[in-house]
C-alpha positions, 0 to 999 in steps of 0.5 A, a space after each residue: 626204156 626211151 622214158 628211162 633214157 628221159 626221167 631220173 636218175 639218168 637224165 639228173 645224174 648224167 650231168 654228174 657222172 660219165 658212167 650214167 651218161 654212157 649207160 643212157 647212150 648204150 641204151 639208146 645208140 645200141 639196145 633200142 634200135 636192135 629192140 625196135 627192129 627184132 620186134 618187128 613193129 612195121 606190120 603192127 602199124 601197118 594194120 593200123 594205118 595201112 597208108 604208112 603200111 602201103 610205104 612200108 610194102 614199098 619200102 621192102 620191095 625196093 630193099 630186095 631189088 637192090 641188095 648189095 654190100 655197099 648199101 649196107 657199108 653206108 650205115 655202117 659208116 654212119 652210125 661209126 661216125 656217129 658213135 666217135 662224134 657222140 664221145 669226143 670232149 666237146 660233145 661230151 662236155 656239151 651233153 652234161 652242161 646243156 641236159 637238152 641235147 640228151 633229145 639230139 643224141 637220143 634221136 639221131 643214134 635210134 634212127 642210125 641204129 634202127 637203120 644199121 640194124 635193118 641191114 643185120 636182122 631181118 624184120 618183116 617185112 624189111 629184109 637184110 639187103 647184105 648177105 652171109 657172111 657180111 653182116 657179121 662183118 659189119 656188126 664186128 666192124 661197129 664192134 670194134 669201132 666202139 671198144 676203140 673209142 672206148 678204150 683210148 678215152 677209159 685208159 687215157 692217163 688224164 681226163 677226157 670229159 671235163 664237165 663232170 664235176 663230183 670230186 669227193 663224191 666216191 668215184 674218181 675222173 678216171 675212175 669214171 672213165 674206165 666204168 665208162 668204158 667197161 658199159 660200152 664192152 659189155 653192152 656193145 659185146 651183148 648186142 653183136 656178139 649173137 650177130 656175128 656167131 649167128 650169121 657166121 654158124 647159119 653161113 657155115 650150116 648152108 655151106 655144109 649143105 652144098 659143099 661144092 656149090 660155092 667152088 662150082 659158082 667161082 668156077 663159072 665167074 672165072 669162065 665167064 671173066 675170061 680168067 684161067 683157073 686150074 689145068 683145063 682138059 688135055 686135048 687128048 681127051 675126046 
């Protein structure tokens, strides 16, 4: 899939057409990463070399001692940040003149992705640091991010990417903006869509198994805040 992203006709037609270069970023900002970190390819190359293996360990460990949601917030701003800047106009129009930056915007997108999914499938021997049901949040929040970016730049009454030049080529500017943006629905939808139902039916499936578990635990945060819930037992009672 990476020497797809590099050799033609993606990397030529790209210069000419917005729906070939937004095949090439779906593919690199969303599918490789997920790939790369389903796979698992860290106890592979720590077989091979058990230096990188012994970091990895490491790396792991630390990961479960320091769980929380807001770690996991972090990448999710990032590879959102990134996803806008990789789509504005002069990005864009930067990609299709100078074909070298295709190298930039591969590299920077898989290693966010690689690090945005880290925090939403486990991949031994890295482990999810966000717990149900957040990580469905997350996956829902970049969703969301990437199907409004889409759809301000697909549905736009002018041209938002001006170096595309292939007028009388088959496909209007605009045209090409909305294929554009009908990839990045389907392909982002692909990707989250088994995240977001996965985690929120694996959630649910646990809840079920102790139904009274989690009212139990609220209950005892509010005793130990000194917070008030619910009547408390009469005094008469003995």
């Amino acid at each position: 899939m990476l020497v797809a992203i590099f050799v033609p006709p993606l990397l030529t037609e790209g210069r000419r057409y917005e729906y070939v270069e937004t095949v090439q970023f779906a593919l690199a900002s969303l599918v490789l990463p997920a790939l790369i970190v389903v796979g698992s390819p860290w106890q592979w190359v720590g077989r091979r070399w058990p230096a990188l293996g012994s970091r990895f360990a490491r790396a792991a460990e630390s990961r479960r001692h320091h769980p929380g949601l807001g770690r996991g917030l972090v990448p999710v701003a990032v590879e959102a940040g990134l996803v806008i800047a990789w789509r504005t106009p002069a990005l864009m129009d930067a990609l299709a003149r100078h074909r070298w930056l295709v190298v930039v915007e591969v590299v920077s997108v898989v290693a966010v992705g690689v690090w945005l999914w880290l925090e939403l499938v486990a991949s031994r021997p890295f482990a999810p640091r966000v717990g149900r049901p957040w990580r469905g949040v997350l996956a829902a929040i970049i969703m969301w991010t990437i199907w409004v970016v889409s759809f301000i730049v697909g549905f736009s009454h002018v041209p938002w990417y001006l170096a595309f030049h292939h007028a009388g080529q088959g496909i209007s500017l605009q045209a090409d903006q909305q294929v554009s943006t009908g990839i990045m629905w389907v392909v982002s939808l692909g990707m989250f869509l088994p995240v977001i139902f996965g985690d929120m039916m694996a959630w649910l499936k646990n809840s079920d198994d102790d139904p009274d578990g989690e009212l139990r635990r609220m209950v005892r945060a509010e005793r130990r805040s000194g917070g008030w819930i619910g009547p408390g037992p009469s005094k008469h009672w003995r």
